[in-house]
C-alpha positions as CSV (number, residue, x, y, z in Angstrom):
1,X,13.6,-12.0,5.4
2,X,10.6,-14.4,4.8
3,X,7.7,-12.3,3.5
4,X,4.0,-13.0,2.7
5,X,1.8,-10.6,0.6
6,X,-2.1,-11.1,0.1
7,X,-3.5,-10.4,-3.2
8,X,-6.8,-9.5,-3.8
9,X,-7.4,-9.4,-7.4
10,X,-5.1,-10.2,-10.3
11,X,-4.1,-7.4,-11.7
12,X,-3.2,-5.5,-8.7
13,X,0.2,-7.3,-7.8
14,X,3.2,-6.8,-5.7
15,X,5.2,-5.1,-8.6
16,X,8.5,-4.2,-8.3
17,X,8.5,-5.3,-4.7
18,X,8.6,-9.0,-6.2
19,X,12.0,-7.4,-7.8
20,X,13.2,-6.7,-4.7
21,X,12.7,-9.3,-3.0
22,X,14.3,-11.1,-5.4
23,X,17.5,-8.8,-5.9
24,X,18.0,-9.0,-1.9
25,X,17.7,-13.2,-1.5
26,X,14.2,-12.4,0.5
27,X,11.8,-15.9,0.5
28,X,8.2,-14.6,-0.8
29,X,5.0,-16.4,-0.1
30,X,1.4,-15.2,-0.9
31,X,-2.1,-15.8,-0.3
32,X,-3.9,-15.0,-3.6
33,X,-7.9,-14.3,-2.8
34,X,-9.3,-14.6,-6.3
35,X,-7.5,-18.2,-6.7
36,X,-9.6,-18.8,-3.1
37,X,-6.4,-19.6,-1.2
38,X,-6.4,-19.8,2.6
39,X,-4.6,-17.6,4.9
40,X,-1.7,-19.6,6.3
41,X,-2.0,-21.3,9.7
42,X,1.0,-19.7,11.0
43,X,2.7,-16.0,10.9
44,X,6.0,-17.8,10.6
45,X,6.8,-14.4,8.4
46,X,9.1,-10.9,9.4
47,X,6.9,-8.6,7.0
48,X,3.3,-9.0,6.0
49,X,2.8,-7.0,2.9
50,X,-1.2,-6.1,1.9
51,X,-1.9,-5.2,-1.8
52,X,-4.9,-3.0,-3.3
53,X,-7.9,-4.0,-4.6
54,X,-11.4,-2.7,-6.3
55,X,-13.3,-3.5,-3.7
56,X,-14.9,-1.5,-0.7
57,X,-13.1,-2.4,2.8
58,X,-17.0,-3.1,4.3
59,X,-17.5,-5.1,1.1
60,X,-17.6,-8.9,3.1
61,X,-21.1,-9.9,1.1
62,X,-19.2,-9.7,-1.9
63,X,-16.0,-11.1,-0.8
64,X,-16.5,-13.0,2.4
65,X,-12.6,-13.5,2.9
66,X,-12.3,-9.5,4.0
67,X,-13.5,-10.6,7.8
68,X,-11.0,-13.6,7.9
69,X,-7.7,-11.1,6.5
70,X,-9.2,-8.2,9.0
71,X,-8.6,-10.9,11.8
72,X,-5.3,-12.3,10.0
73,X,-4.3,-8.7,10.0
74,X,-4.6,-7.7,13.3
75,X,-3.4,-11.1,14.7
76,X,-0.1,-10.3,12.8
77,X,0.2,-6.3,14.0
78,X,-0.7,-7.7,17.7
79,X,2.3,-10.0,17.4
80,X,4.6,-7.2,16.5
81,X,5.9,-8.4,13.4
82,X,5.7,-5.7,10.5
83,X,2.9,-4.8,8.0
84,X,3.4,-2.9,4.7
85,X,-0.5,-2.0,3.1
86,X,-1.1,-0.4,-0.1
87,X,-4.0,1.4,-0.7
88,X,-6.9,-1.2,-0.3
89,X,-4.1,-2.9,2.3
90,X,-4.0,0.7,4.4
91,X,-7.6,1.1,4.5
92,X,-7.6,-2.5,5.8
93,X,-4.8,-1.7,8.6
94,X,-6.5,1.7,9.2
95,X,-9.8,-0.1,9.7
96,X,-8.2,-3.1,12.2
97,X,-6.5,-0.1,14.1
98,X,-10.4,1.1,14.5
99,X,-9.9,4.1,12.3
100,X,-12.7,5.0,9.9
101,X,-12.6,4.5,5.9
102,X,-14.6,7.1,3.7
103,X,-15.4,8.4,0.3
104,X,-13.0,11.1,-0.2
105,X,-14.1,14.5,-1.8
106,X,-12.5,13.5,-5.3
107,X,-10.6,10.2,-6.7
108,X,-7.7,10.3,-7.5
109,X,-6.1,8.3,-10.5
110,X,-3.0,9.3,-11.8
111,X,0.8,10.8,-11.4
112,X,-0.2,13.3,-8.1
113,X,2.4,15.3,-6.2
114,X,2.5,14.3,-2.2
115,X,3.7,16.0,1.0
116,X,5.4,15.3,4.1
117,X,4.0,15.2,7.4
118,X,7.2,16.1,9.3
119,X,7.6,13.1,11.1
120,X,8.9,13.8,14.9
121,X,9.5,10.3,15.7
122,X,11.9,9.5,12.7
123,X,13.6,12.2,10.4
124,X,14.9,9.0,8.1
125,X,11.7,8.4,7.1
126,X,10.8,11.9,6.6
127,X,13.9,11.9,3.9
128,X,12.8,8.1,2.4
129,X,9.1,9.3,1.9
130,X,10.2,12.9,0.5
131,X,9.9,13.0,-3.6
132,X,10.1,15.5,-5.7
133,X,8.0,14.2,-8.4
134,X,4.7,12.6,-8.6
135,X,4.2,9.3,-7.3
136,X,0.9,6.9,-8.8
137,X,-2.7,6.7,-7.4
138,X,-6.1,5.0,-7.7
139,X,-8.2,5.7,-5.5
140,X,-11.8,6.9,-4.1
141,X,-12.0,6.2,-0.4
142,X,-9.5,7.3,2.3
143,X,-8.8,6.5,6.0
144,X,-8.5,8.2,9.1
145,X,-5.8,8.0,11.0
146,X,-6.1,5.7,13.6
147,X,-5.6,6.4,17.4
148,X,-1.5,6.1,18.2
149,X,-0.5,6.4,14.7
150,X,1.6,9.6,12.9
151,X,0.4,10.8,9.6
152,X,3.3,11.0,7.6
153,X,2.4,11.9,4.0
154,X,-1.0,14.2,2.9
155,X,-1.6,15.2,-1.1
156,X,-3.6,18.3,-2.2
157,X,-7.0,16.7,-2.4
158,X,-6.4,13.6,-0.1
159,X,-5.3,14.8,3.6
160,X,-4.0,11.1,4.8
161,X,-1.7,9.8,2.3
162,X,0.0,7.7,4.7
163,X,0.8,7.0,8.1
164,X,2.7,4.9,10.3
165,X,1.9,3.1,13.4
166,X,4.3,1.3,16.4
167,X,7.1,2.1,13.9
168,X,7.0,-1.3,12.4
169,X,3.4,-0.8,10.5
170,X,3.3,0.9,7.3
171,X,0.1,2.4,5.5
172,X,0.4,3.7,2.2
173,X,-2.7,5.0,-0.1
174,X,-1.0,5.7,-3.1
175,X,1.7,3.2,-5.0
176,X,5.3,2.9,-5.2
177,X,5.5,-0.5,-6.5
178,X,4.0,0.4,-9.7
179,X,5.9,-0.8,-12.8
180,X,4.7,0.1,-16.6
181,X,3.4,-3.4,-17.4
182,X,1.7,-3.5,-13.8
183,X,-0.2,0.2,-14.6
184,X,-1.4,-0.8,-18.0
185,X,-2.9,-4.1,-16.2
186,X,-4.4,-1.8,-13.5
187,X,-5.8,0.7,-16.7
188,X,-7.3,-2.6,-19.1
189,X,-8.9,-3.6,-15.9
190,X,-10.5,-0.2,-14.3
191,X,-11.6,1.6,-17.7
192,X,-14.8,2.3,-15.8
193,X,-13.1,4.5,-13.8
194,X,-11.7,6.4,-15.6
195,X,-14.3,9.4,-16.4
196,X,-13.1,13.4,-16.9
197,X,-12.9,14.6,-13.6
198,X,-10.1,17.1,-11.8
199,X,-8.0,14.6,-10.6
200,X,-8.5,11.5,-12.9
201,X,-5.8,11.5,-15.7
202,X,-6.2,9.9,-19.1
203,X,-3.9,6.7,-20.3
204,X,-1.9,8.7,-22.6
205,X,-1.1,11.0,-19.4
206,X,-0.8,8.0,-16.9
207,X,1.8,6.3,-19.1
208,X,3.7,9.5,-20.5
209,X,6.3,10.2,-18.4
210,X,8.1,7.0,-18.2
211,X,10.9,8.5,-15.3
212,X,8.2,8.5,-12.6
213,X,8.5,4.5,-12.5
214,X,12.4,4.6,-12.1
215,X,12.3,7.3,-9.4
216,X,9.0,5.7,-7.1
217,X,10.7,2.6,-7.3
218,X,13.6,3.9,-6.2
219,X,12.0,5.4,-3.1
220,X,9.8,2.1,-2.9
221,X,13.5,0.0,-2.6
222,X,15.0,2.5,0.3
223,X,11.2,2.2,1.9
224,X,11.7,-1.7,1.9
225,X,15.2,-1.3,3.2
226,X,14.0,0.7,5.9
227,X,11.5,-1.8,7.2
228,X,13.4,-4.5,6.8
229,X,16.1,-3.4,9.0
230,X,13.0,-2.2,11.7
231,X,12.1,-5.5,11.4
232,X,15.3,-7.0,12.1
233,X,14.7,-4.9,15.4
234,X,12.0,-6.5,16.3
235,X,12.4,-9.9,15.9
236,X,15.9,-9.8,17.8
């Protein structure tokens, strides 16, 4: 597959998604937005992939390059090919799909247990997305689901977790691709945030339990596997 991810920040990379792509042969290209790199002319791609960021989704002032990769976005979903988002990159779909993004009640930052949505459309996926243990998150605002998509995924203090939409466009609030060196990047960078509050988790708890970063990216590879062979689909 020929992928392209947009990066919105430095520290918030592709992860151990870069590992896959790499153990699988895929060809990776990128738009980084802090080096001020253009979007590419062409969406000569099979999987856009949309990382997480800091900023607010309405935040354009601040980073005028959001109104360009909400148009890049939705030029890419209108042409069928498939879209990954993570956290900052769902809100973004969510938004293009003209769902609204919100405060939620608490942030969440930390290992967090998630739940399925019992997907009717695809009981694969259902199995893909199940885990047992926690999975990582960072985040303050969440999205509504957008008209014709399926929630697929919901957490204890965060109803949309995740949801899916024309079966080839994948939101995700919370992060499977994080590795340890990728998490302590995310922690040096986001101290700020990290106050005493229910669902916030201090750095000795976020970096504790070293098996959650084996078994997420375990469910992060069979995830990528999954779209890539929807993709394959939909480019025949």
């Amino acid at each position: 597959m020929k992928i392209h991810y947009l990066q919105h920040v430095e520290y918030e990379t592709p992860g151990v998604i870069l590992n896959w792509a790499d153990e699988n042969k895929h060809k990776l290209t990128s738009t980084k937005f802090y080096l001020n790199e253009s979007l590419p002319n062409n969406s000569d791609f099979d999987l856009l992939i949309v990382m997480g960021g800091p900023m607010n989704i309405y935040d354009s002032v601040k980073h005028p390059y959001l109104k360009k990769e909400k148009l890049f976005i939705a030029n890419v979903i209108k042409k069928g090919i498939s879209v990954l988002g993570i956290c900052l990159g769902a809100q973004l779909i969510a938004d293009v799909l003209g769902a609204k993004t919100k405060a939620n009640k608490h942030k969440e930052i930390g290992w967090f247990p998630i739940q399925i949505v019992e997907n009717k459309s695809c009981s694969e996926l259902n199995e893909i997305l199940s885990i047992n243990t926690p999975v990582f998150h960072w985040h303050g605002d969440t999205f509504e689901i957008p008209k014709g998509a399926e929630r697929i995924v919901k957490s204890e203090v965060c109803n949309n977790q995740a949801f899916i939409y024309n079966k080839n466009v994948f939101a995700l609030q919370y992060h499977l691709e994080m590795s340890e060196s990728s998490l302590k990047k995310l922690i040096k960078n986001g101290r700020d945030e990290m106050v005493e509050a229910p669902y916030i988790q201090t750095e000795t708890e976020m970096l504790s339990n070293k098996n959650y970063f084996n078994l997420t990216k375990n469910k992060l590879y069979s995830l990528l596997g999954y779209i890539e062979k929807v993709s394959e689909n939909f480019t025949k």
